[in-house]
C-alpha positions as CSV (number, residue, x, y, z in Angstrom):
1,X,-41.1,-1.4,5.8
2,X,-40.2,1.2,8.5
3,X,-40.1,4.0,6.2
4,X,-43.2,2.8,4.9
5,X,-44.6,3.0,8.8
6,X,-43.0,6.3,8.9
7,X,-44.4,7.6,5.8
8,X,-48.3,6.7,7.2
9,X,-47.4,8.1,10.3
10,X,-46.4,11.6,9.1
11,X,-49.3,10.8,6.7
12,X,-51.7,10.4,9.7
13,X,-50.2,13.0,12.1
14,X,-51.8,15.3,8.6
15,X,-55.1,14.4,9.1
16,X,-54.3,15.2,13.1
17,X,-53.1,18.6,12.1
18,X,-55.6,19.6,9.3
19,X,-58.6,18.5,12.8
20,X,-56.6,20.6,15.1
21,X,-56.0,23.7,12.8
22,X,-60.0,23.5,12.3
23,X,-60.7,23.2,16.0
24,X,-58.3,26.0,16.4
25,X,-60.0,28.4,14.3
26,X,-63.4,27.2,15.3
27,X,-61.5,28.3,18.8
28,X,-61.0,31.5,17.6
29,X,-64.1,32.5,15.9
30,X,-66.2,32.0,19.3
31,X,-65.8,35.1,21.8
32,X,-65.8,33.5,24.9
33,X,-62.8,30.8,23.7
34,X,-61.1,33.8,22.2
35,X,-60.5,35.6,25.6
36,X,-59.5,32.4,27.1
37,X,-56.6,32.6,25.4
38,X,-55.7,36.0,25.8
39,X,-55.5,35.0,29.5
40,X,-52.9,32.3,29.2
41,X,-49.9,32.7,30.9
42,X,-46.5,32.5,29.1
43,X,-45.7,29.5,31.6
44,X,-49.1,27.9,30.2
45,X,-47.9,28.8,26.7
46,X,-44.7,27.0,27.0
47,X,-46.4,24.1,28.2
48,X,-48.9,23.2,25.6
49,X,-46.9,24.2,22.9
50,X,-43.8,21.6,24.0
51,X,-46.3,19.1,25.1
52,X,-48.0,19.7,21.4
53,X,-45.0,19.2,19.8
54,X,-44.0,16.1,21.5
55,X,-47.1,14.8,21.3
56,X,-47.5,16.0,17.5
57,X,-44.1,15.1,16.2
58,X,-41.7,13.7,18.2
59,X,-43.8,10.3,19.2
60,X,-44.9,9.3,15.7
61,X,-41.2,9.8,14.7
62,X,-40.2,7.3,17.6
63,X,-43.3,5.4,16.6
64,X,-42.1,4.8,13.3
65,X,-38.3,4.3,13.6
66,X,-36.9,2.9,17.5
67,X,-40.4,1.2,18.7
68,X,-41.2,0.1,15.0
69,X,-37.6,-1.6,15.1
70,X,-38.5,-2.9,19.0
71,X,-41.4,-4.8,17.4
72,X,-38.9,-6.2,14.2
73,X,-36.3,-7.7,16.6
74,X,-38.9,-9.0,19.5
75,X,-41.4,-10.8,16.5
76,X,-39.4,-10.8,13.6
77,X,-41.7,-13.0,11.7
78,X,-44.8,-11.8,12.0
79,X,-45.0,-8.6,10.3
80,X,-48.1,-8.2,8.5
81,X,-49.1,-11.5,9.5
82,X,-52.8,-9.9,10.6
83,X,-55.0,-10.1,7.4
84,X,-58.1,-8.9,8.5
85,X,-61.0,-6.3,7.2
86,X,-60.8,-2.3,7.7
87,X,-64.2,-2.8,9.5
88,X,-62.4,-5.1,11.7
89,X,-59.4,-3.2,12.5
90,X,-61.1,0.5,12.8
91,X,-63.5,-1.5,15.8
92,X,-60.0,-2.6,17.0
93,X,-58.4,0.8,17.0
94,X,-61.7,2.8,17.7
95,X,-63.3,0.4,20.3
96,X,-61.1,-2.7,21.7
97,X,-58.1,0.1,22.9
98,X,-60.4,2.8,23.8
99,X,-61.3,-0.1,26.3
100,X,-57.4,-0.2,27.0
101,X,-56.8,3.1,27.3
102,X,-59.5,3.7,29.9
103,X,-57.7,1.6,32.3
104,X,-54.4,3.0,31.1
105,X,-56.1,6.1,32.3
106,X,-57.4,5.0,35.7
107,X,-53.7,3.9,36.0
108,X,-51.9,7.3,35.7
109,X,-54.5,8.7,38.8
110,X,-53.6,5.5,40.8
111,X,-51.1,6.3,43.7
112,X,-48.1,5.2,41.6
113,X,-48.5,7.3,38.3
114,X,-50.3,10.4,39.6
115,X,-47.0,12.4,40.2
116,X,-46.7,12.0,36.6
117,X,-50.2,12.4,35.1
118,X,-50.9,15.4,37.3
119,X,-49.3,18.2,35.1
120,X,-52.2,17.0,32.9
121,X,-54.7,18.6,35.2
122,X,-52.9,21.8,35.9
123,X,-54.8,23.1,32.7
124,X,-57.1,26.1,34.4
125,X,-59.1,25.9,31.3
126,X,-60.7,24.0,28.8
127,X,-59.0,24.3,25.2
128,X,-57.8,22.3,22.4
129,X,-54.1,23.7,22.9
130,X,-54.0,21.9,26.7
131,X,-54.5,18.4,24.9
132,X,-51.0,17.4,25.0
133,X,-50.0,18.9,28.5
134,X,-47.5,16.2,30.3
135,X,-44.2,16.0,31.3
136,X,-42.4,15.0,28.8
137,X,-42.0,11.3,30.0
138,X,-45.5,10.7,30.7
139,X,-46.3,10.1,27.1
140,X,-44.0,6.4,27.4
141,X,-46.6,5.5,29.6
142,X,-49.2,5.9,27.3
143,X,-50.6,2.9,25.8
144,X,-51.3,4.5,22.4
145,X,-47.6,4.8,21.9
146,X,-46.7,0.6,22.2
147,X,-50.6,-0.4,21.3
148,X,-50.8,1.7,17.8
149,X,-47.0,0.4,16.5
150,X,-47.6,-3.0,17.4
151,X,-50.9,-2.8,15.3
152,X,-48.8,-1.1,12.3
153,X,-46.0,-4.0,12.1
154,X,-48.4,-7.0,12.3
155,X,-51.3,-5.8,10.5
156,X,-51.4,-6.6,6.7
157,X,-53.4,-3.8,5.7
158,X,-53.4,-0.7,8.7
159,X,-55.9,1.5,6.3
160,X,-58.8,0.8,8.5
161,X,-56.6,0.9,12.1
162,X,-55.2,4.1,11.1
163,X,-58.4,5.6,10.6
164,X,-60.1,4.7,14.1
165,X,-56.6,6.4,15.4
166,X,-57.3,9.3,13.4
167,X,-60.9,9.8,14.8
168,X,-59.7,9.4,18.3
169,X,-57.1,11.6,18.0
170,X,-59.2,14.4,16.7
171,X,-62.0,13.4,19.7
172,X,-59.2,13.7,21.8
173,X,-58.4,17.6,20.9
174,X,-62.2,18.5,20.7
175,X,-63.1,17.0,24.2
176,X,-60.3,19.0,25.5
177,X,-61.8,22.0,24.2
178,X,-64.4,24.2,25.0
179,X,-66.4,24.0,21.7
180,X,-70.1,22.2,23.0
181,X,-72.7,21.1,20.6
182,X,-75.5,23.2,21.0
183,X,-78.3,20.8,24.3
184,X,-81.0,19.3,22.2
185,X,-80.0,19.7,18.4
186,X,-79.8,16.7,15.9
187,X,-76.3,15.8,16.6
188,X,-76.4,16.1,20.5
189,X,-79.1,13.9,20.4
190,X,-77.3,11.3,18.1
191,X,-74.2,11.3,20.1
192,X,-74.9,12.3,24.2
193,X,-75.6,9.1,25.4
194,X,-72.0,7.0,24.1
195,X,-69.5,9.9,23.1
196,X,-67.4,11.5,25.4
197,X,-68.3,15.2,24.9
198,X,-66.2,18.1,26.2
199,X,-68.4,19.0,28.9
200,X,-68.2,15.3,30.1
201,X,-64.4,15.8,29.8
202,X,-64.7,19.2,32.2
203,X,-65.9,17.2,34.9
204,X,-63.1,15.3,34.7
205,X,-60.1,18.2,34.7
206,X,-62.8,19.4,37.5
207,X,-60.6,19.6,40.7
208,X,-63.3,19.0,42.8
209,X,-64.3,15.4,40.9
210,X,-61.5,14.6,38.5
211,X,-61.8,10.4,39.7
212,X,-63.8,10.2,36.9
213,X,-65.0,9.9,33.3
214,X,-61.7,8.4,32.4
215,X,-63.2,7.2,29.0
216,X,-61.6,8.4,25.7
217,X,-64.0,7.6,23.1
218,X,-67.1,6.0,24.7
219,X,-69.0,6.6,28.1
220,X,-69.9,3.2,28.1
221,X,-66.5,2.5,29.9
222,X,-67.2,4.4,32.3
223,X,-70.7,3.7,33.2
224,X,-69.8,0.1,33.1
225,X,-67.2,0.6,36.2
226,X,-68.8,2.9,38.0
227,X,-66.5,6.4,37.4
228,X,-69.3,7.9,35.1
229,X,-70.6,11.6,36.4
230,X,-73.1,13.3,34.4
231,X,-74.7,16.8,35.0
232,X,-76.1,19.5,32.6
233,X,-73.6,22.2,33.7
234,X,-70.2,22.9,33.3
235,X,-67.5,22.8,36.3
236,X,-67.1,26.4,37.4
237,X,-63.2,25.6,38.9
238,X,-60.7,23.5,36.7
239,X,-57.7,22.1,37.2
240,X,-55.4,21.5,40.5
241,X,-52.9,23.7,42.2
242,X,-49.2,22.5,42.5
243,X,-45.8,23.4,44.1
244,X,-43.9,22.6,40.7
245,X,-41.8,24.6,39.3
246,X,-42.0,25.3,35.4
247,X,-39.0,22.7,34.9
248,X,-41.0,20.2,37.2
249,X,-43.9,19.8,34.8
250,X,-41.5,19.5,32.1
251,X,-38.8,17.1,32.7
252,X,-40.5,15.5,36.3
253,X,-39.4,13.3,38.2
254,X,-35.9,13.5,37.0
């Protein structure tokens, strides 16, 4: 059954990589996006692309083999013992822990966790190759890691699950990016007043007002506990200045 997991992860991570190759070249085509990666720094590089690949392959594979087994030993009799609908298990993986991961979120900027979560917000720009920026020990704090495995061993049938963690995933590189649905047109109007869109997003890498917008997929989140900030433009400053080295906001604190 754990190469099965493993075999719907790699599966998934697919789908993940067909959304980000699209949002890449979407990237790409636009002018503006285009010379915002000619400006990268080598440093900033480095960083997405290791926090991309650990975020890309290296956490499904511990998904689906050391946590997968974690889950086996600590409930070893209730795999697949959740029968329940694909309706009923995307709103579980789409809704119930986007909840989770809001205060997950709200977590990592507390006192505690911020150390961690800040290489996150060194990003100085908005694109879909900053998504995965962390330290490389920051992504064990992420509840999408224990949440999503858990889901995978006692679920009888992950089909719909898998797909709300598709959809988030792929929400999750395009809010990071730069790519803003045109104010007004058919689809801004169907989605503005419950999706997290990337400008909502900007405000949050925003140095100035980062403490909130914390949501992943829904505004409702945030709106319900108070962190919501709207406004019509976009941030002129992001991200925060740090002291840290290049091998800080790799491998810190150790």
């Amino acid at each position: 059954m754990g190469l099965i997991i493993l075999d719907i992860q790699i599966f998934l991570q697919l789908i993940i990589f067909v959304a980000f190759s699209g949002l890449v070249s979407w990237t790409i085509s636009d002018k503006f996006c285009r010379n915002q990666f000619k400006v990268k720094s080598i440093e900033d590089w480095l960083l997405d692309g290791v926090g991309l690949t650990i975020q890309g392959m290296l956490i499904p594979l511990l998904q689906g083999t050391v946590i997968y087994w974690f889950y086996q030993h600590l409930l070893p009799n209730q795999q697949g013992i959740l029968q329940l609908s694909p309706i009923v298990t995307f709103a579980i993986s789409f809704i119930l822990i986007d909840y989770l991961y809001y205060w997950n979120h709200r977590l990592l900027h507390s006192r505690l966790f911020w150390q961690l979560h800040k290489v996150h917000h060194t990003v100085t720009q908005m694109d879909v190759l900053g998504t995965s920026r962390n330290t490389i020990w920051t992504s064990l704090l992420i509840v999408y890691l224990w949440i999503h495995t858990l889901f995978l061993y006692l679920l009888n049938d992950p089909t719909g699950y898998l797909l709300g963690v598709s959809l988030t995933s792929a929400l999750d590189l395009w809010r990071h990016s730069r790519l803003i649905i045109s104010t007004n047109s058919w689809l801004d109007k169907l989605v503005v007043s419950w999706l997290i869109l990337p400008q909502d997003h900007a405000w949050h890498h925003c140095s100035e007002t980062f403490n909130c917008n914390y949501g992943a997929n829904f505004k409702i989140w945030d709106k319900l506990h108070g962190t919501h900030y709207k406004s019509e433009e976009l941030p002129s400053v992001i991200g925060i200045s740090t002291e840290l080295s290049l091998r800080q906001k790799l491998l810190f604190p150790f």
